[in-house]
N, C-alpha and C positions, 0 to 999 in steps of 0.2 A: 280209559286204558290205564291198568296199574304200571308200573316200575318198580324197580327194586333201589336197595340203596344203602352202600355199606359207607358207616357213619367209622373212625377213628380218633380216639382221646389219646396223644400220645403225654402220661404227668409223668412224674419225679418218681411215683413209688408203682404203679400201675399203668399199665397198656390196656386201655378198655375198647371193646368193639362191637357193633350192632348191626345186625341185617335186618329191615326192614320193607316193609312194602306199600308203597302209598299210592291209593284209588281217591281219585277225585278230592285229592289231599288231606287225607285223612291214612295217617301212616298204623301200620300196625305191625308190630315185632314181631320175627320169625326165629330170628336165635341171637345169643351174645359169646361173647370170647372175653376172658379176663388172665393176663399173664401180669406175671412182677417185672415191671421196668427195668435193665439194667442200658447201662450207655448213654442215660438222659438223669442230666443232675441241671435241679430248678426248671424242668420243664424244657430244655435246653439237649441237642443230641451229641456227648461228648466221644461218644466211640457207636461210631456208624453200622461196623458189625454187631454187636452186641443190640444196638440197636435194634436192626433189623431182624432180628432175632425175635426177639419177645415180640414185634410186632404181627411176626408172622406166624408166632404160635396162638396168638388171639384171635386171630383172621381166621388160619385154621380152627379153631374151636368154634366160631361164632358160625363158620361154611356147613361145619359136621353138627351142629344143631339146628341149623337154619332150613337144610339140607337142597340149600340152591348154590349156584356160585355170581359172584358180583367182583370186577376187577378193577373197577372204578372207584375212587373213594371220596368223600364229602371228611377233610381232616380239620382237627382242631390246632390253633397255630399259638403257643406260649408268647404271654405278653412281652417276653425276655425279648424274643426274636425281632421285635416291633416298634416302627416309632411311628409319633403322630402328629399332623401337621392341622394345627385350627385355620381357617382363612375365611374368607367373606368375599360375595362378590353381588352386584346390582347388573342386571339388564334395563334395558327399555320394550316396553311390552307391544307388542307387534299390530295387537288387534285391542288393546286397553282390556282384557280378557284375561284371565291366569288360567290357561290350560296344562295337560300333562306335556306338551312341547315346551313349551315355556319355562316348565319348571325344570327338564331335562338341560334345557339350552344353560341354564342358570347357575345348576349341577356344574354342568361340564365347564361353562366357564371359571366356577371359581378351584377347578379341577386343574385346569391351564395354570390361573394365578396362582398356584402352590408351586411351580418350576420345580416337578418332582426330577431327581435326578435320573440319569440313565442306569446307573446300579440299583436303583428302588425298585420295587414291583409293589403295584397299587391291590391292597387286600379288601380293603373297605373305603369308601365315599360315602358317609350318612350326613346329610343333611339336618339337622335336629330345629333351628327357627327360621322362620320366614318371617319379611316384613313388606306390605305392600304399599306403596306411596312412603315410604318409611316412618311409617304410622309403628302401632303396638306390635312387638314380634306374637304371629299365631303359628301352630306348629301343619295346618295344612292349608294354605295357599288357595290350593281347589278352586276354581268358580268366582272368585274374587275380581273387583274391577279396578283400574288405577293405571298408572302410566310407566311405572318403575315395579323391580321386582326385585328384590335382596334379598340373601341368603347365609346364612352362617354355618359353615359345613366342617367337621372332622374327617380329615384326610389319615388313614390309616396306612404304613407300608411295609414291604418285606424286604430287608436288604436283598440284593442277589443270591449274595455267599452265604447267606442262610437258610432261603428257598433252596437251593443246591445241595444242601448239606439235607433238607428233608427230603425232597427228592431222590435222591441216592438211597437214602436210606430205606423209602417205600420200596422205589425200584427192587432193589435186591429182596425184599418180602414181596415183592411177583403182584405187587399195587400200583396204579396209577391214580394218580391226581388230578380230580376232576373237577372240587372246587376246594376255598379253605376256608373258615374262620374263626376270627380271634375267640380265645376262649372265652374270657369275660361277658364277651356279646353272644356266643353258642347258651352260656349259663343263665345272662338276662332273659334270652329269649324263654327258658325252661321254666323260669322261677318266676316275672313280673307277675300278675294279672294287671286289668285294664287300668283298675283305682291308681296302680302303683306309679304305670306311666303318666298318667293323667298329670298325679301330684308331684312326680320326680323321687328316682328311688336311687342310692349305692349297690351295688352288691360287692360283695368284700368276701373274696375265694381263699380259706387261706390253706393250703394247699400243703405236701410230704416237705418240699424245699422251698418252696416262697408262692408268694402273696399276692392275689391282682383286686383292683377297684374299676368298676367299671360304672361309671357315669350315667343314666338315662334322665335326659332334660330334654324338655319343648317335643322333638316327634322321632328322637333317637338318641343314638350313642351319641353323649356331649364328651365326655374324659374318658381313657385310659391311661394307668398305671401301673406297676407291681414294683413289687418290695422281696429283696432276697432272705427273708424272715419266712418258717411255714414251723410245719408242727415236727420237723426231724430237731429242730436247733432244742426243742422241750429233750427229748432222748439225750442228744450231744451232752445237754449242761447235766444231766439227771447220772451218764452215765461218768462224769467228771466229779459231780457234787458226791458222788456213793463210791465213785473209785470201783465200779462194777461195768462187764463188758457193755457195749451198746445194744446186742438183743436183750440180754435183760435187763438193761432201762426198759427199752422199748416197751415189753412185757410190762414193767414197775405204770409207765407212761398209761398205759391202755387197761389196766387193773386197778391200779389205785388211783388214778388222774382225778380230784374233786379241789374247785375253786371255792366250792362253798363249804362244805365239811373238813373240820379238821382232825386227824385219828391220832387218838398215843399212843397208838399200836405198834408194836415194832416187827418187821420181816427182816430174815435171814438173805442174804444177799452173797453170789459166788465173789471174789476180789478178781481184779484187773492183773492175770500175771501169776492168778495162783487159782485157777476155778474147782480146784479142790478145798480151798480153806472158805471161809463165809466171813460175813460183817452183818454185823447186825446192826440195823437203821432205823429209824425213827421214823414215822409215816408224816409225823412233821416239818422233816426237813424235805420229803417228795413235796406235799403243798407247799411250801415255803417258794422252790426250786423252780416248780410248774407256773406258781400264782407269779413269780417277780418275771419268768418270759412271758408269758402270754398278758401281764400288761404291758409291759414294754413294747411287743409288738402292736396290741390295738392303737397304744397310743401315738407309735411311728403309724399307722394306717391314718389315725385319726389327721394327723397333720398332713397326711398327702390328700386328703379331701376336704381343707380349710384350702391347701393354697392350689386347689385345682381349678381356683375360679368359679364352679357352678356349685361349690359346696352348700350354698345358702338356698340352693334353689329344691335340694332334699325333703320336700313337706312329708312323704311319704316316710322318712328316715333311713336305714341299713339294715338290709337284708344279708345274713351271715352263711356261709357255703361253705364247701370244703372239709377234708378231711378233721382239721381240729373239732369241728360244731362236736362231733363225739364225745368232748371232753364236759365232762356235769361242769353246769354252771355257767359255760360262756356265753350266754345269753347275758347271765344276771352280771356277769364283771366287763360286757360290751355296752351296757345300760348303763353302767358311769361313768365310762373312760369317754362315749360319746355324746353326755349329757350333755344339750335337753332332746336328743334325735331320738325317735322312735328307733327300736331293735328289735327284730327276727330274727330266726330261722328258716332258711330254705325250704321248701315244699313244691318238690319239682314236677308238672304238670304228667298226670298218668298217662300212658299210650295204650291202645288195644293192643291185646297178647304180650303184654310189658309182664315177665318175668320178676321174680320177688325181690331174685338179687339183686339188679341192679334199678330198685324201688328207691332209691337213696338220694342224699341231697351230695354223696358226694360222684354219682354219677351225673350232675346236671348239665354239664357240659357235652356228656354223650347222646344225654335226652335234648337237648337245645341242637344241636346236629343233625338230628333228624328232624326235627318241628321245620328249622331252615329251608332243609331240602322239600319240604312238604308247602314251601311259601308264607311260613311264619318269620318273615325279616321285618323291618321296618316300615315305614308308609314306603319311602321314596330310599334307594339306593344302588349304586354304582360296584357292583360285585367283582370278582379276583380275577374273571373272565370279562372283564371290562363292559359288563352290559349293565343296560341301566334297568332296574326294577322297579314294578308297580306293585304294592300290596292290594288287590283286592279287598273289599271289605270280607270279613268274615261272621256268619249268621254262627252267634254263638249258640250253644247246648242251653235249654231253660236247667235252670238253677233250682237244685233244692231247695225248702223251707231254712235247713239247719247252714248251710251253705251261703244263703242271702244272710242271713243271722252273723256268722263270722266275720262277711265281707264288710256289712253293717258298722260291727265292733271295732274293726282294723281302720273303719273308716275314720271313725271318732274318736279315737288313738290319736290319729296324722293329724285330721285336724287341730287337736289340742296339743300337737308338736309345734305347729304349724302358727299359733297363735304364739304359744315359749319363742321360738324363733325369730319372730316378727317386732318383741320385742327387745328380744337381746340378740341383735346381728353376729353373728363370730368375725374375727379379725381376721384378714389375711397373715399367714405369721412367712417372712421373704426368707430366713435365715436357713442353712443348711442342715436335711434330718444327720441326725445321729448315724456312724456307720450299722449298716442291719446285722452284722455279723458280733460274734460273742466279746463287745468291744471292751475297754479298762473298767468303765462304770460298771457294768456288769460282774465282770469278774471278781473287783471288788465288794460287790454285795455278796457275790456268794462265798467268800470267803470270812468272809466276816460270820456269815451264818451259819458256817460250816464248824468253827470256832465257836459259836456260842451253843453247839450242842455235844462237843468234844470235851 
């Protein structure tokens, strides 16, 4: 029996939306809706009308192509809104057996051990290692025999007053909330394949107003993070450094953005206060401007996945998402800022009747929302609707010639990351990141730069 199933991304610069339909889970798109965000700054809903606005002009678009209606919604939840609690917990096994009871009981106990508060609401429980007898951690327990049963589980939460605040805000776009989750983990879902979990992967979202890292280690989500750095703070400094409005930074941003080419080319630019008069700018101080944010931010990213604890356990390396991947080159200046990890680009899993536009790595979090809803979660987890989930195995699609061929490649990539890593550990580094906003350091460089081409 099919269902239907309207997926929502509420980010920083877009409202995106999917109706889809999943038979025997196996989802296939029926229509999308995309409006420009306003009242959500860093993924965050700072004015609830406005809000609820753009969201219901997406919903509307996605209904009038879809040409079904769905009032139910499966939403994605900003890592802003989120905290997360690691904890551990051991049972004693009932029948010396590790069944799916067992490992429920085991869940839920170290669910108890976490003393979530009464204002929290519980978004996610992923379980990521198991240890049986307290032998080696393996990530599925399954079938296993032993007397003890241990578990190392990420507790994921929503304050109240922020649930509330999204809440409302669906409410009045004429939506109800039927389930939610974190985006980082909607995007893992879109983007791993199996090699990745296998070997443990980051995916690193970097997003219109900030940043998320989300962890997969042992048989789930091990870390979640974000960072209030994304690709508008590139515009801010572009439209300060040129002394030109912010849209056309923006424009400047999205035109000329190259980490790796450098131009002596100079554009005409309106001024800040007079967009009749013009400035004429060096396409070298754009690179200069663009190249000193976006390392700055890999490298604040880089440090939140040295002291997340499971950074070492990355064989697979960083997977790159998000609105900025757009920009030529972030691949090649991610490749040394997180030297020796393997680096990608997102390639977010296709769906039947998927639509061209929203083909994208920066829709993965729309396309990880529906896979969700379709029963592509985890092996084992505790969902927002507090039930406990079993993954099914899933009989994958036989694989192309050229496709094993890729997977092959990427294999033998990791590996030889994976060998670098083994023998140079990274350090935990304990001291505090740098503020992620346009701090003195900064500023200071740009000023300096700014002067040396004046």
């Amino acid at each position: 029996m099919s269902r239907t199933v309207l997926a929502i991304d509420m980010g920083s610069t877009k409202v995106s939306v999917a109706i889809a339909e999943i038979e025997e889970e196996i989802p296939k798109v029926l229509g999308y809706g995309i409006f420009r965000s306003q009242g959500i700054k860093k993924g965050l809903i700072s004015n609830i009308e406005l809000a609820s606005k753009s969201i219901k002009h997406a919903v509307n678009e996605a209904k009038r192509v879809a040409n079904v209606t769905s009032d139910g919604a499966i939403i994605s939840v900003a890592n802003g809104y989120t905290k997360s609690i690691n904890v551990s917990a051991t049972i004693t096994l009932s029948h010396k057996e590790v069944t799916i009871k067992e490992i429920e009981r085991v869940v839920k106990t170290a669910l108890n051990d976490a003393n979530v508060a009464d204002e929290d609401q519980i978004l996610h429980v992923l379980p990521h290692h198991f240890r049986v007898d307290m032998n080696e951690k393996v990530s599925d327990p399954l079938g296993a025999s032993g007397h003890t049963l241990n578990v190392d589980v990420l507790v994921i939460l929503i304050p109240q007053k922020n649930f509330e605040i999204l809440q409302k805000a669906l409410f009045d776009a004429e939506v109800e909330i039927e389930a939610m989750v974190l985006n980082g983990y909607a995007s893992m879902i879109a983007t791993l394949s199996e090699s990745d979990k296998k070997l443990g992967c980051a995916i690193v979202d970097i997003g219109g107003q900030g940043s998320s890292i989300a962890i997969y280690s042992g048989n789930s989500l091990a870390y979640s993070g974000v960072l209030g750095v994304g690709s508008n703070h590139i515009t801010n400094d572009l439209s300060m450094a040129l002394h030109t409005p912010l849209q056309t930074a923006d424009w400047v941003k999205c035109q000329h953005g190259n980490l790796i080419e450098v131009s002596s080319e100079n554009i005409n630019l309106p001024r800040i206060g007079d967009e009749e008069g013009q400035n004429q700018v060096s396409l070298e101080i754009v690179h200069s401007v663009i190249y000193a944010r976006v390392e700055e931010t890999l490298s604040l990213l880089g440090e939140m996945i040295k002291q997340s604890g499971v950074g070492h356990s990355l064989k697979a390396g960083i997977i790159l998402t998000g609105g900025m991947c757009k920009l030529k080159g972030l691949r090649d200046l991610a490749e040394v800022v997180f030297d020796p990890m393997y680096v990608n680009i997102a390639t977010p899993k296709t769906l039947k009747g998927q639509f061209e536009e929203i083909n994208d790595f920066s829709f993965a979090t729309l396309i990880g929302l529906i896979l969700y809803r379709a029963g592509a979660y985890t092996q084992y987890e505790i969902d927002s609707s507090h039930t406990f989930l079993y993954k099914k195995p899933i009989v994958q699609e036989k694989k192309s010639e050229s496709e094993k061929s890729q997977e092959d490649k990427k294999n033998s990539e990791a590996c030889s990351s994976q060998l670098i890593q083994e023998k140079e550990k990274p350090k935990i580094i304990l001291e505090g990141l740098p503020d992620p906003d346009l701090g003195s350091s900064l500023i200071h460089r740009l000023n300096n730069l700014i002067k040396s081409f004046f």
